[in-house]
Backbone bond lengths (Angstrom), bond angles and torsions (degrees), N, CA, C in turn:
res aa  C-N    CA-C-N  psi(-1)  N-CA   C-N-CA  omega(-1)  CA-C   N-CA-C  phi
1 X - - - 1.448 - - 1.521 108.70 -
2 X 1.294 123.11 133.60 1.374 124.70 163.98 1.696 106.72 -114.09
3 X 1.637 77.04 150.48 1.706 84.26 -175.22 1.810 100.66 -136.08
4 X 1.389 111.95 122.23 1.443 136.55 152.96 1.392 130.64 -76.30
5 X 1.205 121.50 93.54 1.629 130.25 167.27 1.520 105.25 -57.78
6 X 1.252 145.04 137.28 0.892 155.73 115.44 1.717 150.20 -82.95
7 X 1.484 109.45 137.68 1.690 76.18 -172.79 1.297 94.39 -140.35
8 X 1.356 136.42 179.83 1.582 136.08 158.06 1.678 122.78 -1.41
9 X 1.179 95.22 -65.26 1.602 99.86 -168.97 1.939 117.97 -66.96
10 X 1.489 101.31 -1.74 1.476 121.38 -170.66 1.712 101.75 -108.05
11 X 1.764 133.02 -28.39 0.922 131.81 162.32 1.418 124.22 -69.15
12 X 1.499 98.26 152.31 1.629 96.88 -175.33 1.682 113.78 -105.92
13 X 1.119 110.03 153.92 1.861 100.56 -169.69 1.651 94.00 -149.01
14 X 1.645 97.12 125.16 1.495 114.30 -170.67 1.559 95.99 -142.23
15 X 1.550 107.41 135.58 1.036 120.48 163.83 1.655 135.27 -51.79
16 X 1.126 153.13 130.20 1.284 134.55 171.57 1.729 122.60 -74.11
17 X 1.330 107.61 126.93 1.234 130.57 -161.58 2.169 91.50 -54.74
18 X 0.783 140.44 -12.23 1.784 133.05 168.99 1.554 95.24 -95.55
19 X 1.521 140.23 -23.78 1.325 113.42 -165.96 1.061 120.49 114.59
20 X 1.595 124.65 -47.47 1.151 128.87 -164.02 1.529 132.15 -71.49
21 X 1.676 107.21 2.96 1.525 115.56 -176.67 1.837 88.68 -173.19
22 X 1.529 92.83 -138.18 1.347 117.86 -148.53 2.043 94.61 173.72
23 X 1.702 97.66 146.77 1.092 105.42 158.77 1.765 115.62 -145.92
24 X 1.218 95.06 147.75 1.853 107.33 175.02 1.351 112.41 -98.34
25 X 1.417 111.77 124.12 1.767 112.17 -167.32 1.665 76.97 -102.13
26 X 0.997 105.99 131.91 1.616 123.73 168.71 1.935 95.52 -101.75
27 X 1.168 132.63 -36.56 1.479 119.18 -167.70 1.458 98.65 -177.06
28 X 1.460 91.09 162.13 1.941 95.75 -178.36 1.372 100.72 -179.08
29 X 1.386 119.92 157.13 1.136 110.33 -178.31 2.016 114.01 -135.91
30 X 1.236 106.31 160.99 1.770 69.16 -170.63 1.465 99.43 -141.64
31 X 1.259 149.82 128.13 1.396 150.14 -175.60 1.764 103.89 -105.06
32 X 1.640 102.43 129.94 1.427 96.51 167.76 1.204 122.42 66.30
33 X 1.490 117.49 -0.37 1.353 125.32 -175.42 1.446 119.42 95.89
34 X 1.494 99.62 -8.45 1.689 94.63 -174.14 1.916 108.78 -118.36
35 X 1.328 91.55 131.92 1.784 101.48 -161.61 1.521 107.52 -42.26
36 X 1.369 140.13 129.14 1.486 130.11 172.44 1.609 116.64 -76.48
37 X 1.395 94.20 -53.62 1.677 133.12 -171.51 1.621 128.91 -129.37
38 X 0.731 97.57 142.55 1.579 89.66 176.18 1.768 111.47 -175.57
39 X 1.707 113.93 112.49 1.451 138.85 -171.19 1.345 97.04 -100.20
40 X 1.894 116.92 117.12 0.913 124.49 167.40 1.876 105.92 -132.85
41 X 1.710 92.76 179.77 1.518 92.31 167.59 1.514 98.78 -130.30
42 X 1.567 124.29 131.39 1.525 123.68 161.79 1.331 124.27 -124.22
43 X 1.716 84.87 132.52 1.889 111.43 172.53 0.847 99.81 -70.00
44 X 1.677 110.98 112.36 1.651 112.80 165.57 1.638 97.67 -106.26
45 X 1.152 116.87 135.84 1.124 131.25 173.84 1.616 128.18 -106.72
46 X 1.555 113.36 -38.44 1.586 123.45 149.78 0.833 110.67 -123.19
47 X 1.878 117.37 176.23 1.349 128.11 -164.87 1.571 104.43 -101.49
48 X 1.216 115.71 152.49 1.296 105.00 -165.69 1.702 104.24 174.37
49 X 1.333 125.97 156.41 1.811 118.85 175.91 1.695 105.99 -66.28
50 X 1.285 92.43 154.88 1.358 118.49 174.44 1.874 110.24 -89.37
51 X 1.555 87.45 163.06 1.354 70.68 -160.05 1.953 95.73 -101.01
52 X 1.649 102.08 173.07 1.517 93.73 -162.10 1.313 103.06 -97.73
53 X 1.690 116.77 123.65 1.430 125.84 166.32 1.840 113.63 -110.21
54 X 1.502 99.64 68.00 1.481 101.04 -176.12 1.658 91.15 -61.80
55 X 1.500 97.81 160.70 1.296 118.95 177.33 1.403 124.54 78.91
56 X 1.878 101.75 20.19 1.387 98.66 174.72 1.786 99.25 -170.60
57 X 1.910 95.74 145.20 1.374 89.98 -153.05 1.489 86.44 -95.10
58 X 1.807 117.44 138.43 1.056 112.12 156.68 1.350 134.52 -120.84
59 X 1.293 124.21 161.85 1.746 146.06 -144.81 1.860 96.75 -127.82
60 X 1.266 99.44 101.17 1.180 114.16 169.75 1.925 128.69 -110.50
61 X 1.199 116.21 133.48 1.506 94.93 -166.62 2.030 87.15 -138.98
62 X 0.943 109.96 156.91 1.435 123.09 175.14 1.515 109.31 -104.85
63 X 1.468 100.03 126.93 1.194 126.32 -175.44 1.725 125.66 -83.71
64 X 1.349 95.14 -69.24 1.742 114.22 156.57 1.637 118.43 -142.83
65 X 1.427 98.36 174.16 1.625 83.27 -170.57 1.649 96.50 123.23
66 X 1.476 109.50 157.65 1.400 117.94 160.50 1.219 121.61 -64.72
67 X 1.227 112.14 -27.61 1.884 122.92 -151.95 1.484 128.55 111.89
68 X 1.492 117.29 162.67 1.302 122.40 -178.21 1.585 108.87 -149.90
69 X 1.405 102.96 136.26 1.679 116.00 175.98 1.038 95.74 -63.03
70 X 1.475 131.23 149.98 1.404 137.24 133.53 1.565 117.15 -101.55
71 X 1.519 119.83 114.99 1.412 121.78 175.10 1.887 113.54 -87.10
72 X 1.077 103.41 106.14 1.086 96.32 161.15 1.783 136.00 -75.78
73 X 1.435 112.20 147.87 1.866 89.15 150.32 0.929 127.48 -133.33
74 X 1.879 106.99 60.12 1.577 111.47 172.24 1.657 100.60 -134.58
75 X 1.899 95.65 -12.95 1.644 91.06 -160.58 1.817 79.47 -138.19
76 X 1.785 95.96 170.58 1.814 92.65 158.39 1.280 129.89 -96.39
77 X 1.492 104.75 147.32 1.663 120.11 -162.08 1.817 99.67 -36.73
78 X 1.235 115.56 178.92 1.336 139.01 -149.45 1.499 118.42 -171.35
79 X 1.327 116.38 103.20 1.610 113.29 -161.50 1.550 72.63 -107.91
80 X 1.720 94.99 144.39 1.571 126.84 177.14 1.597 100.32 -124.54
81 X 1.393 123.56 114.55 1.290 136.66 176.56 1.698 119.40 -160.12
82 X 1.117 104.36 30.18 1.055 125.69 172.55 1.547 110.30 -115.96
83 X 1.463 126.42 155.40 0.908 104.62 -159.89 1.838 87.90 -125.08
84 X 1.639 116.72 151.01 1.391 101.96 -177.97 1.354 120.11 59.36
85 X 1.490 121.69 21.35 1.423 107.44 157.41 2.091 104.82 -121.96
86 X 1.060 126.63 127.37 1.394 155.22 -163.98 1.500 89.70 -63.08
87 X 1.482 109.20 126.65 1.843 110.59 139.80 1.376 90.88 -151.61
88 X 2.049 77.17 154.36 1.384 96.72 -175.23 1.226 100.85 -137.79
89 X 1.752 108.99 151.43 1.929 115.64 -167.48 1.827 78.72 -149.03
90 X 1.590 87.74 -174.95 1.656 97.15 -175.13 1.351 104.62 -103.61
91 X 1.342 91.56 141.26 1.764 95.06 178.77 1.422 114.35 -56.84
92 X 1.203 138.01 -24.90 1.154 144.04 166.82 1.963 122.21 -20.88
93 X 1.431 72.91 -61.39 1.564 92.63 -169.70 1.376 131.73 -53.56
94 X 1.104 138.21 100.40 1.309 134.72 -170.97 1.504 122.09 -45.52
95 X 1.161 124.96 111.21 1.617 133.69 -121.11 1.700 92.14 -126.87
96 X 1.369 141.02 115.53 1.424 115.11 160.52 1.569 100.73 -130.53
97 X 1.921 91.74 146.90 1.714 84.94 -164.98 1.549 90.70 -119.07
98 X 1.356 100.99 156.24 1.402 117.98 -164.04 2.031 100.48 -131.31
99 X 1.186 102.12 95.57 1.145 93.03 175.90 1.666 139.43 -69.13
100 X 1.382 130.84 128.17 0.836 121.73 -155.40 2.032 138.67 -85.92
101 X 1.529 100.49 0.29 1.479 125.75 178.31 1.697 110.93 -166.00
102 X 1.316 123.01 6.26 1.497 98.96 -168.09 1.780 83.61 141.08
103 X 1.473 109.10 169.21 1.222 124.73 174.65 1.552 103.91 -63.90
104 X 1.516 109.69 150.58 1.316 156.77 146.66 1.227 126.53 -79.53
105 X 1.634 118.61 134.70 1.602 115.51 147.52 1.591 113.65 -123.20
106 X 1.255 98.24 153.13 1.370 101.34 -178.19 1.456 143.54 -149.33
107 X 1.019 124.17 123.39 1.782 108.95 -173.86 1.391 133.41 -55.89
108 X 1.337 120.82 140.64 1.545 126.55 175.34 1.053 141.22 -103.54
109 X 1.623 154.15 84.01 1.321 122.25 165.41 1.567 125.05 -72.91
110 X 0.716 142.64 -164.47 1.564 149.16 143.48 1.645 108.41 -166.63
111 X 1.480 110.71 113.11 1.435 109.21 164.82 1.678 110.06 -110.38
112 X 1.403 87.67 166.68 1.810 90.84 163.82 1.276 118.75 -93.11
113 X 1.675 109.35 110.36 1.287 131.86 167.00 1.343 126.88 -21.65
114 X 1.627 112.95 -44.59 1.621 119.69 156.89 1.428 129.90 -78.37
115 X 1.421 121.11 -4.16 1.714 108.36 -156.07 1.591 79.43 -122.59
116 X 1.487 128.02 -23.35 1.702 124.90 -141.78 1.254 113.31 -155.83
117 X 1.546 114.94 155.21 1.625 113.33 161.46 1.333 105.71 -114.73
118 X 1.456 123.89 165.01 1.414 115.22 155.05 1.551 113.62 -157.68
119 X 1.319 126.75 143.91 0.981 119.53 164.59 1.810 137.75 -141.31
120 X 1.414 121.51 178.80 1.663 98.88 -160.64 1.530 97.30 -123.70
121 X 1.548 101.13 116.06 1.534 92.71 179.26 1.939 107.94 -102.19
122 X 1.095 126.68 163.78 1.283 110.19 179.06 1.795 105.04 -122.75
123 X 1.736 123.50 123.66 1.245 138.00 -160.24 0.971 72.59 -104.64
124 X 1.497 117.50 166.29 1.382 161.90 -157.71 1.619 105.47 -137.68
125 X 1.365 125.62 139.21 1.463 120.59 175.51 1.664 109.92 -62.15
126 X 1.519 121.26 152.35 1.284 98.76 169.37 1.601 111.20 101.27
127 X 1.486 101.56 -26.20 1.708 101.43 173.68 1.238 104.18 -122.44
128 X 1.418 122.25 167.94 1.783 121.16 -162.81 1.755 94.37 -91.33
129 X 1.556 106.61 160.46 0.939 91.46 -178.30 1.923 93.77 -134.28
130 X 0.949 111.37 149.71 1.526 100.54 -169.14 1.535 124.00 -160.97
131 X 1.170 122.91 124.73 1.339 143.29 -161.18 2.007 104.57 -36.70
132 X 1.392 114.26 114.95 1.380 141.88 -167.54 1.852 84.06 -62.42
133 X 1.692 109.39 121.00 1.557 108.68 169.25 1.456 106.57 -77.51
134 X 1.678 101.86 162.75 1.532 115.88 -160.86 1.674 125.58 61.92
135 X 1.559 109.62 -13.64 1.554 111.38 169.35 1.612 127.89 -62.91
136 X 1.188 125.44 132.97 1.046 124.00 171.39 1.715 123.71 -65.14
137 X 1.056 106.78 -25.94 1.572 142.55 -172.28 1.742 127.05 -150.46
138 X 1.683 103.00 122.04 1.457 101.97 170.27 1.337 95.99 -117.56
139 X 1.177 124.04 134.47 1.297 114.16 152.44 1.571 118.58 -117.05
140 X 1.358 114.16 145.30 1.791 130.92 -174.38 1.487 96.24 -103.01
141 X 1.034 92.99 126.76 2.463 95.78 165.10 1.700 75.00 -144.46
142 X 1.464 88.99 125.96 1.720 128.99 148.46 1.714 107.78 -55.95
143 X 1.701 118.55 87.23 1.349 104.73 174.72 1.647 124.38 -76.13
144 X 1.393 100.69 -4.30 1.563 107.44 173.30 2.156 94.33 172.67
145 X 1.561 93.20 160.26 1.440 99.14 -164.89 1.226 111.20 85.44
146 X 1.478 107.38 -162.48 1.242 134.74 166.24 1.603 126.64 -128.33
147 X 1.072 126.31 148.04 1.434 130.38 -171.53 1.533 106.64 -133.91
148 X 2.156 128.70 155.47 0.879 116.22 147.75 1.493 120.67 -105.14
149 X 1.114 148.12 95.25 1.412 132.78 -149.18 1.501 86.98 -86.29
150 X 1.515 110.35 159.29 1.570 138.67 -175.59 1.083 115.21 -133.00
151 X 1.663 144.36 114.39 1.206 157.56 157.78 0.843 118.05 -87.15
152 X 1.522 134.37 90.29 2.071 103.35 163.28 1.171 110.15 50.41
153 X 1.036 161.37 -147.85 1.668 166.93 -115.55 1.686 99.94 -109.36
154 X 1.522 113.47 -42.34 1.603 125.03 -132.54 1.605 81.09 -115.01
155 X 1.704 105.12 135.55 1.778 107.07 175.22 1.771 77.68 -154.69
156 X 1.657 87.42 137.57 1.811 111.72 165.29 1.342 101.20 -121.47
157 X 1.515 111.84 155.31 1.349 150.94 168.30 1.407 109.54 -79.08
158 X 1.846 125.73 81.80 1.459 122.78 176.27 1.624 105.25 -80.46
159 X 1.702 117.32 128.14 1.394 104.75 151.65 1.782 104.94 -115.01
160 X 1.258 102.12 -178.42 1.017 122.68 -153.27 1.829 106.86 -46.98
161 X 1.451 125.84 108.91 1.631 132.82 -177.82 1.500 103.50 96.88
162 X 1.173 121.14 1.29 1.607 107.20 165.51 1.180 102.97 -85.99
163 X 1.509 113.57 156.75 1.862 133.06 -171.79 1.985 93.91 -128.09
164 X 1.005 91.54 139.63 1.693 107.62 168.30 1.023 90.90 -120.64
165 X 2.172 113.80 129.06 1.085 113.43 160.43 1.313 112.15 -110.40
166 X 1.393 146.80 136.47 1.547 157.95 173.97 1.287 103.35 -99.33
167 X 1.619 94.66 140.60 1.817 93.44 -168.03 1.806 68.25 -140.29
């Protein structure tokens, strides 16, 4: 097993080409040239469409913020205002988000629907947290606090925006 600490200074943070936010790639992985995965966090700042990543299902969860509608036009809309609870639709779908009091942040997966699965569970401090069997990849991000995660032999010290990746 290998294990990658990550922290701030190792994520990447790019603006979105309309204006309306910014995103932080915390990790990603890419085979053959073509993206598998990829865990980010995005500052949305106005409401506005999403952009289209057919061919990969993504897992969105709200971080802080009031909340944001998601309109679909394959499925019905979906208000996210909860904070730390996971949904996931296909990137496909023509997505427009309507924010609901003020900016949002929020968590990301996106895998490829053909090569991968993935999913985002949210641990609580205080309970173990431990690498999903048959996974190729777990990854841990500290959404606030501090954590010690424990592997088999190998344990890191998460504070608050570091990601442990387990391969």
């Amino acid at each position: 097993m290998s294990i990658t600490h990550l922290t701030e200074r190792d994520f990447i943070r790019q603006p979105w080409k309309n204006g309306g936010g910014s995103t932080t790639e915390l990790d990603a992985h890419s085979e053959a040239g073509a993206r598998l995965w990829r865990v980010s966090i995005a500052d949305v700042a106005a409401s506005g469409p999403f952009s289209d990543f057919s061919g990969f299902e993504r897992t969105i969860m709200l971080l802080e913020g009031s909340g944001m509608v998601l309109a679909f036009d394959q499925a019905p809309a979906v208000r996210l205002d909860r904070p730390f609870v996971p949904f996931t639709f296909d990137g496909a779908w023509r997505t427009d988000c309507q924010l609901v009091d003020g900016p949002v942040r929020d968590f990301n997966l996106m895998v490829d629907r053909e090569k991968a699965r993935g999913t985002v569970e949210v641990a609580w401090l205080g309970r173990p947290v431990s690498p999903a069997r048959r996974a190729d990849w777990t990854l841990v991000y500290a959404l606030a606090g501090g954590a010690e995660v424990g592997v088999g032999a190998h344990s890191a010290r998460l504070e608050r925006g570091d990601l442990l990746r387990m391969e």
